[in-house]
PyMOL Python script that loads the backbone (N, CA, C, O; Angstrom):
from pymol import cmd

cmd.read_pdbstr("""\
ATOM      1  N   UNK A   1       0.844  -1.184   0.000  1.00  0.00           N
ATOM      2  CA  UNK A   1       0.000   0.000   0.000  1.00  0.00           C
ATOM      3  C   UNK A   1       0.886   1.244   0.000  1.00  0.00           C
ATOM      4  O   UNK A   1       1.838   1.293   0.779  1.00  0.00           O
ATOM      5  N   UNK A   2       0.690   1.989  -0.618  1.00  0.00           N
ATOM      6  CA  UNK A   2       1.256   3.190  -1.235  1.00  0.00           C
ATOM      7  C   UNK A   2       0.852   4.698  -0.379  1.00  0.00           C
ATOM      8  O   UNK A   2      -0.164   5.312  -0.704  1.00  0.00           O
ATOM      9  N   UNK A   3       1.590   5.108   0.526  1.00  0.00           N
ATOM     10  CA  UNK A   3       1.194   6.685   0.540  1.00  0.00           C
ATOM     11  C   UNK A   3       1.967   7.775   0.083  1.00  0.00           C
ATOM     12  O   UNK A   3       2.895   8.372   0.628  1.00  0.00           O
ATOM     13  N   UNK A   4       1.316   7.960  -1.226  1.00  0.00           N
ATOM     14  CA  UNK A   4       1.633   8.510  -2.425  1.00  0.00           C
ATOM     15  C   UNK A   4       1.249  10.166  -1.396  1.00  0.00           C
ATOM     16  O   UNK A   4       1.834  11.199  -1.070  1.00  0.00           O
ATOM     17  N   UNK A   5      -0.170   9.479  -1.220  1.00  0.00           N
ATOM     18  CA  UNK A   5      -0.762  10.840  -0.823  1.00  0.00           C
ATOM     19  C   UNK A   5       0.057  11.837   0.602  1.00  0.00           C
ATOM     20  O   UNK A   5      -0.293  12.976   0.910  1.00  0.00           O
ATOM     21  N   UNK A   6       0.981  11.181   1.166  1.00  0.00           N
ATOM     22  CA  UNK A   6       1.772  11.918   2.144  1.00  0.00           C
ATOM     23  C   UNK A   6       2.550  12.587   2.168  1.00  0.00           C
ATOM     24  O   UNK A   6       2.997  13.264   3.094  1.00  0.00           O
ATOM     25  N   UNK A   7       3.026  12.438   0.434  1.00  0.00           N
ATOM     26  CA  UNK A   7       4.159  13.022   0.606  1.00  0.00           C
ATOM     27  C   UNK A   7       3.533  14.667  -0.210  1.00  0.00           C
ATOM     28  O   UNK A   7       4.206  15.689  -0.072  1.00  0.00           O
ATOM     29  N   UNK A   8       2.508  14.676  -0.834  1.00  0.00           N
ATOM     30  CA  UNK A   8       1.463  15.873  -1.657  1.00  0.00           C
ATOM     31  C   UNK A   8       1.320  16.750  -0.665  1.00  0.00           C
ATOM     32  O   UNK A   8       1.623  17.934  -0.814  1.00  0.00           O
ATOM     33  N   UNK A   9       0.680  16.095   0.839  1.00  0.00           N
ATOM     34  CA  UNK A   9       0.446  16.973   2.040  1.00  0.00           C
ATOM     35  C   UNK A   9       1.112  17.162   2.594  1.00  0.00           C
ATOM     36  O   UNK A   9       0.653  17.384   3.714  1.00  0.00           O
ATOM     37  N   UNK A  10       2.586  17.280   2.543  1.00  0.00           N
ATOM     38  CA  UNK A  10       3.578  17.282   3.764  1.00  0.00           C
ATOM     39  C   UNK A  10       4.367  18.544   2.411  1.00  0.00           C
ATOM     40  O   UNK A  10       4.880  19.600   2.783  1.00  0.00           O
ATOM     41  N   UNK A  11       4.321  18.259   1.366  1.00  0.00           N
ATOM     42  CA  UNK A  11       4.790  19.364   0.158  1.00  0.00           C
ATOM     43  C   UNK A  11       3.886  20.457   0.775  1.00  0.00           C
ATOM     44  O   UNK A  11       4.155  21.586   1.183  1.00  0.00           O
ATOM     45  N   UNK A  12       2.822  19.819   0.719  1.00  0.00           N
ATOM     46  CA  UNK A  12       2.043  21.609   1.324  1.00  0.00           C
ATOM     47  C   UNK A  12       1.665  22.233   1.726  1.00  0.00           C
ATOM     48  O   UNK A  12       1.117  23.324   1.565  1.00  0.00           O
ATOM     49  N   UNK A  13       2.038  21.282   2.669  1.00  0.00           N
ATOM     50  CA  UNK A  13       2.018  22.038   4.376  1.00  0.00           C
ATOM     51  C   UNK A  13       3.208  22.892   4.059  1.00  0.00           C
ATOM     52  O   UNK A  13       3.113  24.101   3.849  1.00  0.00           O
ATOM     53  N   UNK A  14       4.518  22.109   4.027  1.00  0.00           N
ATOM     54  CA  UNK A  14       5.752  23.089   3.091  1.00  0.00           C
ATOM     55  C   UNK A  14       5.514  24.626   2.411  1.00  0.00           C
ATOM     56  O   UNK A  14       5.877  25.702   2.886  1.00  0.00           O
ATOM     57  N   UNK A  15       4.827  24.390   1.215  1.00  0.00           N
ATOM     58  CA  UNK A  15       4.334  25.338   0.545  1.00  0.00           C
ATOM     59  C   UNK A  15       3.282  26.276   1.179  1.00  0.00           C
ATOM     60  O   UNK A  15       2.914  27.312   0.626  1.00  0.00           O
ATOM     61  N   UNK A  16       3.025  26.035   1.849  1.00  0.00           N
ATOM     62  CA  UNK A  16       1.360  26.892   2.924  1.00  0.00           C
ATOM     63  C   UNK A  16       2.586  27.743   3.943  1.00  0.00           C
ATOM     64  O   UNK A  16       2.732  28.955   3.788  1.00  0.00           O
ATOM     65  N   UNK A  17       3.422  26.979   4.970  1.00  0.00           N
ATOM     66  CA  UNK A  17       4.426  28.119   5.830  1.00  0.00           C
ATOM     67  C   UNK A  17       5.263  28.804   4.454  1.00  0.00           C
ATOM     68  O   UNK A  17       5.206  30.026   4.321  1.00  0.00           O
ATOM     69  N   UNK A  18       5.834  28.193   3.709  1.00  0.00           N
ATOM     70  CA  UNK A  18       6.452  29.392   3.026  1.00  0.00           C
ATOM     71  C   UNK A  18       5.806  30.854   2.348  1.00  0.00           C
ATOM     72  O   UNK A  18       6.510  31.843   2.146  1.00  0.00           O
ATOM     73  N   UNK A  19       4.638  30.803   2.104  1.00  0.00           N
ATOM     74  CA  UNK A  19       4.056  31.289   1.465  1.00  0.00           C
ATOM     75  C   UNK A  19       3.948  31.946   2.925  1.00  0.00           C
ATOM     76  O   UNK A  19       4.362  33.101   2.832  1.00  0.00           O
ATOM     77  N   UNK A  20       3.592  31.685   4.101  1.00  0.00           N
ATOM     78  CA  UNK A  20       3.050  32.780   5.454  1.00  0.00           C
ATOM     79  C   UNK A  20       4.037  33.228   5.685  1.00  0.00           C
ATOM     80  O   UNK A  20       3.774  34.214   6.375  1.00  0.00           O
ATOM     81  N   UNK A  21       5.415  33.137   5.522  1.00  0.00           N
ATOM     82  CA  UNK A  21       6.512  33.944   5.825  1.00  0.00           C
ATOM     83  C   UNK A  21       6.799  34.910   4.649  1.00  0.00           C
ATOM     84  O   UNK A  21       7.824  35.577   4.787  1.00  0.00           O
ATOM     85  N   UNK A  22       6.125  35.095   3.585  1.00  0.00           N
ATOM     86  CA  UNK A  22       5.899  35.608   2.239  1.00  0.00           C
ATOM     87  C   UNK A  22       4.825  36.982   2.849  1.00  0.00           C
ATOM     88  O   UNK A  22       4.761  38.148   2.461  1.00  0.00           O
ATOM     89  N   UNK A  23       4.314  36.495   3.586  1.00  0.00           N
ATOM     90  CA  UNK A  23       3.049  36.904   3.749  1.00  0.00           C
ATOM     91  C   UNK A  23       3.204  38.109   5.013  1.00  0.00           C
ATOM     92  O   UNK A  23       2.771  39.261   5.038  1.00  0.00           O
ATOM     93  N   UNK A  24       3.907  37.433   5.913  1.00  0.00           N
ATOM     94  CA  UNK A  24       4.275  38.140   6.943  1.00  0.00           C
ATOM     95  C   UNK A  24       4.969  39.313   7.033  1.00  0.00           C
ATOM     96  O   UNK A  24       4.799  40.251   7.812  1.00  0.00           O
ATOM     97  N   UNK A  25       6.268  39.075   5.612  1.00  0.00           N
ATOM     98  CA  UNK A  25       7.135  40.483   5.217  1.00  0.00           C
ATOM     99  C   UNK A  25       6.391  41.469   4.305  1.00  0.00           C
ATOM    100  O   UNK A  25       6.594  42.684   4.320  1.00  0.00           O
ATOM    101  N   UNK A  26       5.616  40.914   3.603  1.00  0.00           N
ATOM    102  CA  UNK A  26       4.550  41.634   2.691  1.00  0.00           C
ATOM    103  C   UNK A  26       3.712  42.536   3.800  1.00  0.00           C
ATOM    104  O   UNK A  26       3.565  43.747   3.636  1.00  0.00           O
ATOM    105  N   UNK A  27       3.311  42.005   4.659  1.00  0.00           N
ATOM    106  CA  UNK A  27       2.780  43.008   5.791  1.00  0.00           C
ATOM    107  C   UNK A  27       3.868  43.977   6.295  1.00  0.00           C
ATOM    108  O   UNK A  27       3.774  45.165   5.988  1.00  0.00           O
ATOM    109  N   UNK A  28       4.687  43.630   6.896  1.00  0.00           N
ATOM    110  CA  UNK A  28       5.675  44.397   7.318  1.00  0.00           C
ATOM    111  C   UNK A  28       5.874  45.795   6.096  1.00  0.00           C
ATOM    112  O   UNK A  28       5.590  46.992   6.127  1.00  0.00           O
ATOM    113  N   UNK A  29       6.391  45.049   5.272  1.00  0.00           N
ATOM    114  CA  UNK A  29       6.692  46.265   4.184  1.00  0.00           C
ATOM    115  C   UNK A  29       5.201  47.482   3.576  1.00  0.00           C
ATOM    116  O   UNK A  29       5.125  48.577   3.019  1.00  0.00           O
ATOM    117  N   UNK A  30       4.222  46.415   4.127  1.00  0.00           N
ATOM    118  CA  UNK A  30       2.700  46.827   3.329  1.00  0.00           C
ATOM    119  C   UNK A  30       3.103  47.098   2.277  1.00  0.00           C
ATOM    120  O   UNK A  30       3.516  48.219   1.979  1.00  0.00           O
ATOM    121  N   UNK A  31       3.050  45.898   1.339  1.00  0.00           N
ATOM    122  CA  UNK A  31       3.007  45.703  -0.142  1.00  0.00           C
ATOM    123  C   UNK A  31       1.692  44.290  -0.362  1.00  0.00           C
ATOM    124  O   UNK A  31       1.668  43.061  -0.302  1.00  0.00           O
ATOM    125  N   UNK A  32       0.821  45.334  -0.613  1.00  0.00           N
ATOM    126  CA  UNK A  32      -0.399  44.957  -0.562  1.00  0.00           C
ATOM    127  C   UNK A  32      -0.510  43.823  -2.212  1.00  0.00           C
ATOM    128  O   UNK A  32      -1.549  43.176  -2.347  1.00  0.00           O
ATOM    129  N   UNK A  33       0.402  43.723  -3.120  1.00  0.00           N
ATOM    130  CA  UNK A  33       0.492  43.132  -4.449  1.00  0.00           C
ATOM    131  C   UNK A  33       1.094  41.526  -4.002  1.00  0.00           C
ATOM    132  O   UNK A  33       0.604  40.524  -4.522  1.00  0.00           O
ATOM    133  N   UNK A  34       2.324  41.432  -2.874  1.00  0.00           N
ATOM    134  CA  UNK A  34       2.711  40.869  -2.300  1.00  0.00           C
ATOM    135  C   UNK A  34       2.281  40.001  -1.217  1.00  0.00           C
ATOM    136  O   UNK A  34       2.624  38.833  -1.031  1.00  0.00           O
ATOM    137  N   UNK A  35       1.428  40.767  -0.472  1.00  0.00           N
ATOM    138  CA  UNK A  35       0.431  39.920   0.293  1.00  0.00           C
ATOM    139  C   UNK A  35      -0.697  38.951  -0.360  1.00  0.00           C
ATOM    140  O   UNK A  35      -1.057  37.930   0.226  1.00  0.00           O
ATOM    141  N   UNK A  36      -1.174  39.304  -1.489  1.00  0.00           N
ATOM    142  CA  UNK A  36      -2.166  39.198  -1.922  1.00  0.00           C
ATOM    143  C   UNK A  36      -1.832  37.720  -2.849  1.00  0.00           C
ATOM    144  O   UNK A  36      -2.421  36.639  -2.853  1.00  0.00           O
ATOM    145  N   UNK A  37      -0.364  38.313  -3.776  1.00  0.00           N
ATOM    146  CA  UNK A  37      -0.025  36.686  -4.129  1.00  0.00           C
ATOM    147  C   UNK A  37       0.215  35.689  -3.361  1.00  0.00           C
ATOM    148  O   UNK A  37       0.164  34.512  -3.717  1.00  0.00           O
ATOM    149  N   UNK A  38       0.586  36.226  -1.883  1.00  0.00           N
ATOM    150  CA  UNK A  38       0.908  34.709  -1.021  1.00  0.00           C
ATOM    151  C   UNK A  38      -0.289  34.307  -0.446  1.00  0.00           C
ATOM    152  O   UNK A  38      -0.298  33.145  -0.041  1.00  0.00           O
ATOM    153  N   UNK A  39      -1.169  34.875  -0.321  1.00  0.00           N
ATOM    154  CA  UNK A  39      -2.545  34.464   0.333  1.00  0.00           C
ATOM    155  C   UNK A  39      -3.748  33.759  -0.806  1.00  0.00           C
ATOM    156  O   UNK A  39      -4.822  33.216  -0.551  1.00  0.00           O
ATOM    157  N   UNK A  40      -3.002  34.048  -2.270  1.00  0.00           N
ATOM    158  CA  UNK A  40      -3.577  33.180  -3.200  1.00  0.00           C
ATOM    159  C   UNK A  40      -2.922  31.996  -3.398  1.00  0.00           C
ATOM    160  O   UNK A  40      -3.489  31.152  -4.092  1.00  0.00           O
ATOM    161  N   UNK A  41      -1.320  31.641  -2.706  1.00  0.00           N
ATOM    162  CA  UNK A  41      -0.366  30.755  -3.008  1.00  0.00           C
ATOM    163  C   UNK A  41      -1.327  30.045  -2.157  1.00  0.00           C
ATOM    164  O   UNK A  41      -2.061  29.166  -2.608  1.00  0.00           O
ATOM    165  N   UNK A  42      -1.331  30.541  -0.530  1.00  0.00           N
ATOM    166  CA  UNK A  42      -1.684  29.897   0.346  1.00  0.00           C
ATOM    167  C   UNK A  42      -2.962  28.937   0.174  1.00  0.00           C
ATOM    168  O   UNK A  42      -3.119  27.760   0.498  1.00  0.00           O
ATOM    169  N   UNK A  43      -3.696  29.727  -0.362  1.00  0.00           N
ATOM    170  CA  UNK A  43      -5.044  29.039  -0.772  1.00  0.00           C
ATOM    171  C   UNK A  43      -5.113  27.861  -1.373  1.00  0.00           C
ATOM    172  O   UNK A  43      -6.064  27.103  -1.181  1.00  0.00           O
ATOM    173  N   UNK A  44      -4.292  27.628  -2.023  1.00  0.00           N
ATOM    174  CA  UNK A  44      -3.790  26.360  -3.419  1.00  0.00           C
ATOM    175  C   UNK A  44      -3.210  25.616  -2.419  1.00  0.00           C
ATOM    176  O   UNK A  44      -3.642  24.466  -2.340  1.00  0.00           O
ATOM    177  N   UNK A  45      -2.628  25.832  -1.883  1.00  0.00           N
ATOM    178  CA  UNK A  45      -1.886  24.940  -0.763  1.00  0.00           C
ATOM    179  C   UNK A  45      -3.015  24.057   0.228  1.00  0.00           C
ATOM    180  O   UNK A  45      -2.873  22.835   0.236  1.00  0.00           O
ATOM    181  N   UNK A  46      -3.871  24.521   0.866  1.00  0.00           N
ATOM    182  CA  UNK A  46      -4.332  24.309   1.827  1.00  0.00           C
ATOM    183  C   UNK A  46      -5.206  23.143   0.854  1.00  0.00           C
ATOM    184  O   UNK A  46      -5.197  21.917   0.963  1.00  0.00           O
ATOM    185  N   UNK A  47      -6.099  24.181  -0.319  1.00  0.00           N
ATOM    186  CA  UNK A  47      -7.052  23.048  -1.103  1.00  0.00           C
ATOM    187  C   UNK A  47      -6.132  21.788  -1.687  1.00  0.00           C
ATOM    188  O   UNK A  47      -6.738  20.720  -1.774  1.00  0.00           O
ATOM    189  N   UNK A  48      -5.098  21.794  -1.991  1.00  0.00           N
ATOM    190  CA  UNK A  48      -4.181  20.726  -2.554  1.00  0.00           C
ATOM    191  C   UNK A  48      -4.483  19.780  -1.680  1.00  0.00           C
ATOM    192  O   UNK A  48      -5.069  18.722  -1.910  1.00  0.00           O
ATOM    193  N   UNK A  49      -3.763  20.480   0.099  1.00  0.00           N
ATOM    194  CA  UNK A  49      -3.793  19.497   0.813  1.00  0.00           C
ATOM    195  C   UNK A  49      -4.771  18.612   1.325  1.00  0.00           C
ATOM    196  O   UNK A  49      -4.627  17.399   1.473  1.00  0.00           O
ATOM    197  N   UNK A  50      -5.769  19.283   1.586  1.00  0.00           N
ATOM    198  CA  UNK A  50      -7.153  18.833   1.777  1.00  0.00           C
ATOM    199  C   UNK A  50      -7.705  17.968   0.940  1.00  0.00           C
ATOM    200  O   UNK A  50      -8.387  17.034   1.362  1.00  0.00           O
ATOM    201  N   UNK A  51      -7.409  18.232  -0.745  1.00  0.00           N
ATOM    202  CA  UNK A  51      -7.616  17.409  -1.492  1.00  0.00           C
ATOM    203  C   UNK A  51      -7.088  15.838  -1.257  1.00  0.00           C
ATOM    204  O   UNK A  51      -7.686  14.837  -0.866  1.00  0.00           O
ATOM    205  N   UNK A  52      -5.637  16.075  -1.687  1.00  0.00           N
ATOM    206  CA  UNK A  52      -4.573  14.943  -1.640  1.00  0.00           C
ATOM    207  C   UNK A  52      -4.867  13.848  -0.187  1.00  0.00           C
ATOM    208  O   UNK A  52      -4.298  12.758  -0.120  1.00  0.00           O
ATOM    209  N   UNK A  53      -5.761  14.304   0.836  1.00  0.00           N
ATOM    210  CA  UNK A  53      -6.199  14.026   2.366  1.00  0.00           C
ATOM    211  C   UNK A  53      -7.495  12.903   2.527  1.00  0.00           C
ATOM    212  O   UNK A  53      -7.900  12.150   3.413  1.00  0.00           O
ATOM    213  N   UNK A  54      -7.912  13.275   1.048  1.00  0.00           N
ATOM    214  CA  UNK A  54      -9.194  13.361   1.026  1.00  0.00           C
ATOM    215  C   UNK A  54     -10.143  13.535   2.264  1.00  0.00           C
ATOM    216  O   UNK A  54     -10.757  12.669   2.888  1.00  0.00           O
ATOM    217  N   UNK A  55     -10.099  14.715   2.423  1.00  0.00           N
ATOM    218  CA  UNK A  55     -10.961  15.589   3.316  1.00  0.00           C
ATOM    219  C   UNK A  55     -12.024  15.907   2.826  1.00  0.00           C
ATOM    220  O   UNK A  55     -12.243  17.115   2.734  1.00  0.00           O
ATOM    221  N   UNK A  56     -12.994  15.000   2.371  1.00  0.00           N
ATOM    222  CA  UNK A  56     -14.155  15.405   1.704  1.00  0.00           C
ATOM    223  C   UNK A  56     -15.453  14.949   2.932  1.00  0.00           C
ATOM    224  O   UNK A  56     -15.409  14.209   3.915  1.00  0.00           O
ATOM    225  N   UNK A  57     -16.496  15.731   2.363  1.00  0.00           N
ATOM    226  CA  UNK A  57     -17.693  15.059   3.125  1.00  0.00           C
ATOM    227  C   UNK A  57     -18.147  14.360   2.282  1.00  0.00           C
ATOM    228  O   UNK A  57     -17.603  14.087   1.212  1.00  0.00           O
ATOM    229  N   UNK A  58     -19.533  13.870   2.787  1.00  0.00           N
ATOM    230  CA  UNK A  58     -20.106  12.465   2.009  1.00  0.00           C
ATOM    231  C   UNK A  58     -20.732  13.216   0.832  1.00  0.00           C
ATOM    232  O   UNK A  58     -21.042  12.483  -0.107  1.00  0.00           O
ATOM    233  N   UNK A  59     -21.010  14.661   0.663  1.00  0.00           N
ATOM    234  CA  UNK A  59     -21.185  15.079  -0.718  1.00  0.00           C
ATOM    235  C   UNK A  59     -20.243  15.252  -1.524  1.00  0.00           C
ATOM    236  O   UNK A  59     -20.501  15.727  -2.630  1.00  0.00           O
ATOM    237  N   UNK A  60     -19.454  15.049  -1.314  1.00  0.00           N
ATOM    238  CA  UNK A  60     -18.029  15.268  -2.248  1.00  0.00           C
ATOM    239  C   UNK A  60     -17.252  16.563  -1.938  1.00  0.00           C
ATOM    240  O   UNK A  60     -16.079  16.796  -2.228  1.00  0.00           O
ATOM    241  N   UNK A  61     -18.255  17.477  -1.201  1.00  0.00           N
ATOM    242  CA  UNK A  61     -17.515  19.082  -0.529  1.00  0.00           C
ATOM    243  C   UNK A  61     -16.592  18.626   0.145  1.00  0.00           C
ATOM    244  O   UNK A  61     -16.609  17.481   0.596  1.00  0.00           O
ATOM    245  N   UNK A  62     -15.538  19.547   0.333  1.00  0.00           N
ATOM    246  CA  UNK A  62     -14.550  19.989   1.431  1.00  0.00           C
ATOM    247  C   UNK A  62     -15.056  20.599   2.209  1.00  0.00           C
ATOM    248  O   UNK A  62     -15.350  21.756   1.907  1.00  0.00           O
ATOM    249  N   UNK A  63     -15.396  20.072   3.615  1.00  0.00           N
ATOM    250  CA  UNK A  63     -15.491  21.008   4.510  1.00  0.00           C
ATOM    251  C   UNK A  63     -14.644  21.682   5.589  1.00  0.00           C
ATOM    252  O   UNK A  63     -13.515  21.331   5.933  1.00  0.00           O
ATOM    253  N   UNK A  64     -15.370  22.721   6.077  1.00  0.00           N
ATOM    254  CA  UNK A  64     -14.197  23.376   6.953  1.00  0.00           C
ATOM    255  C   UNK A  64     -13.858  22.960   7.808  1.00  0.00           C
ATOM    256  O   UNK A  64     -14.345  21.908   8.221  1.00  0.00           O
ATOM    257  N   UNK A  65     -12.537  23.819   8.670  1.00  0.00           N
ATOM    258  CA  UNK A  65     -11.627  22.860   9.684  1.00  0.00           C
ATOM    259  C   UNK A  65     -12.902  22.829  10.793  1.00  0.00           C
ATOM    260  O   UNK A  65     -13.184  21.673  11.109  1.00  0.00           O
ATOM    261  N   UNK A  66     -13.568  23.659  11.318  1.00  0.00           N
ATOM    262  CA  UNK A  66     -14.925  23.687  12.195  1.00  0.00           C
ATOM    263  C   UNK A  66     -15.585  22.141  12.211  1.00  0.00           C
ATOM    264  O   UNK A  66     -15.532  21.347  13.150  1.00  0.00           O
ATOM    265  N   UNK A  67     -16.334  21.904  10.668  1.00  0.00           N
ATOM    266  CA  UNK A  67     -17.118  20.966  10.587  1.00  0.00           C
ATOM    267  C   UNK A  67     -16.139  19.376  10.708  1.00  0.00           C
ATOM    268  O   UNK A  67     -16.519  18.220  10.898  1.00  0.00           O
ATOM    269  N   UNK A  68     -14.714  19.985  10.494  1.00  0.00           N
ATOM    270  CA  UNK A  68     -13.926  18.640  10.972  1.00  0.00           C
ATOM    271  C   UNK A  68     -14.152  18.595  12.256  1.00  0.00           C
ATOM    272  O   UNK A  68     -14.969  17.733  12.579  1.00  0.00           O
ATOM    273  N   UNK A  69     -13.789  19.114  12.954  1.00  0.00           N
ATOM    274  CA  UNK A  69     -13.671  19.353  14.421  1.00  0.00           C
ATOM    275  C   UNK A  69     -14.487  18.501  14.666  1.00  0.00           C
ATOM    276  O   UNK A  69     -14.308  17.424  15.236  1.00  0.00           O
ATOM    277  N   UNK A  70     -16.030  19.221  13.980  1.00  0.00           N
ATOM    278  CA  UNK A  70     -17.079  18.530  14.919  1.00  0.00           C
ATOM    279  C   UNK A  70     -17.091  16.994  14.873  1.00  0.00           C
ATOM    280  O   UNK A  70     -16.966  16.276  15.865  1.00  0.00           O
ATOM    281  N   UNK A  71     -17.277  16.517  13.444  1.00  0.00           N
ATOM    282  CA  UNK A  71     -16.998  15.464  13.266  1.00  0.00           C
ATOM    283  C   UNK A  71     -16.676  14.474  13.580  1.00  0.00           C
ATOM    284  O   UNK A  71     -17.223  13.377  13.479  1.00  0.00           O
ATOM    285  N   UNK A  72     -15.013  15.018  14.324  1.00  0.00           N
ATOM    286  CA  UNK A  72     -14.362  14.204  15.207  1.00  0.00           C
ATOM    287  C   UNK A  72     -14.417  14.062  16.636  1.00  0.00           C
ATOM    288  O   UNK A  72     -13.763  13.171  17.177  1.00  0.00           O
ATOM    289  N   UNK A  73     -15.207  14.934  17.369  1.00  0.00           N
ATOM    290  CA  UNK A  73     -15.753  15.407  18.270  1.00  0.00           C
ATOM    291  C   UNK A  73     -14.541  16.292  19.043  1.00  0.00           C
ATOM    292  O   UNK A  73     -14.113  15.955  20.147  1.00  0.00           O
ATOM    293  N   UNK A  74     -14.165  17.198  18.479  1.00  0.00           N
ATOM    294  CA  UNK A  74     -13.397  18.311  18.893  1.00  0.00           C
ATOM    295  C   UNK A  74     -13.693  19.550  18.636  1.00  0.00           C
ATOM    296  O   UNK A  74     -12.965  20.515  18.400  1.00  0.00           O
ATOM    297  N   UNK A  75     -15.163  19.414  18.722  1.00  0.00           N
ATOM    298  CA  UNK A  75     -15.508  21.401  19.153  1.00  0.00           C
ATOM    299  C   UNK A  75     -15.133  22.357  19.588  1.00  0.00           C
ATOM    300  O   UNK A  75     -15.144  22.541  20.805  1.00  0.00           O
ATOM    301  N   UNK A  76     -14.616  23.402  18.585  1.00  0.00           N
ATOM    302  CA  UNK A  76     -14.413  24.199  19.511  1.00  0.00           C
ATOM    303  C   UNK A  76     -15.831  25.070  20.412  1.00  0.00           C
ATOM    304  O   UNK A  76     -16.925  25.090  19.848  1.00  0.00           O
ATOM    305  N   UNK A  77     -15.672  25.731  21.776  1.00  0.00           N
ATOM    306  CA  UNK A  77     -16.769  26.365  22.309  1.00  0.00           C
ATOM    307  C   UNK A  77     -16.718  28.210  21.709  1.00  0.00           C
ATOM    308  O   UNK A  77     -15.891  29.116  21.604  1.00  0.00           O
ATOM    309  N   UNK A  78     -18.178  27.960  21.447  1.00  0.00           N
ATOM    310  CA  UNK A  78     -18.355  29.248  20.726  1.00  0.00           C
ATOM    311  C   UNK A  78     -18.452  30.312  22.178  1.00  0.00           C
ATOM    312  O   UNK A  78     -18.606  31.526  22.045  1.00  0.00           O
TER     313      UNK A  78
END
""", "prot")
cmd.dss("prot")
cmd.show_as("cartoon", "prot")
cmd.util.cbc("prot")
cmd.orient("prot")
């Protein structure tokens, strides 16, 4: 058995902090062109990973880290 898929999510988890340290100096400097590409990098990252996880619900959606939570029974309290 093959986990092909571990090594996709561990790339982008990779790719998700690099992109927040992208993200972090882009604030610093407020270069709002800069922020904006790493928070679109970031985005690709997270859905990759989620994908590659298969983090799906029984409709085929991705749901959010919340509705994981619940799921697993780790609520957070509102």
């Amino acid at each position: 058995m093959s986990n092909s898929y571990a090594k996709v999510m561990k790339n982008d988890a990779l790719e998700y902090e690099k992109q927040f340290k992208i993200l972090q100096k882009a604030l610093k400097k407020k270069d709002k062109d800069m922020a904006f590409a790493a928070v679109q990098e970031m985005g690709v990252a997270i859905v990759d990973h989620r994908q590659a996880g298969r983090l799906k619900d029984d409709d085929g959606n991705i749901p959010d880290v919340a509705e994981i939570r619940r799921k697993a029974g780790f609520a957070l309290d509102s």
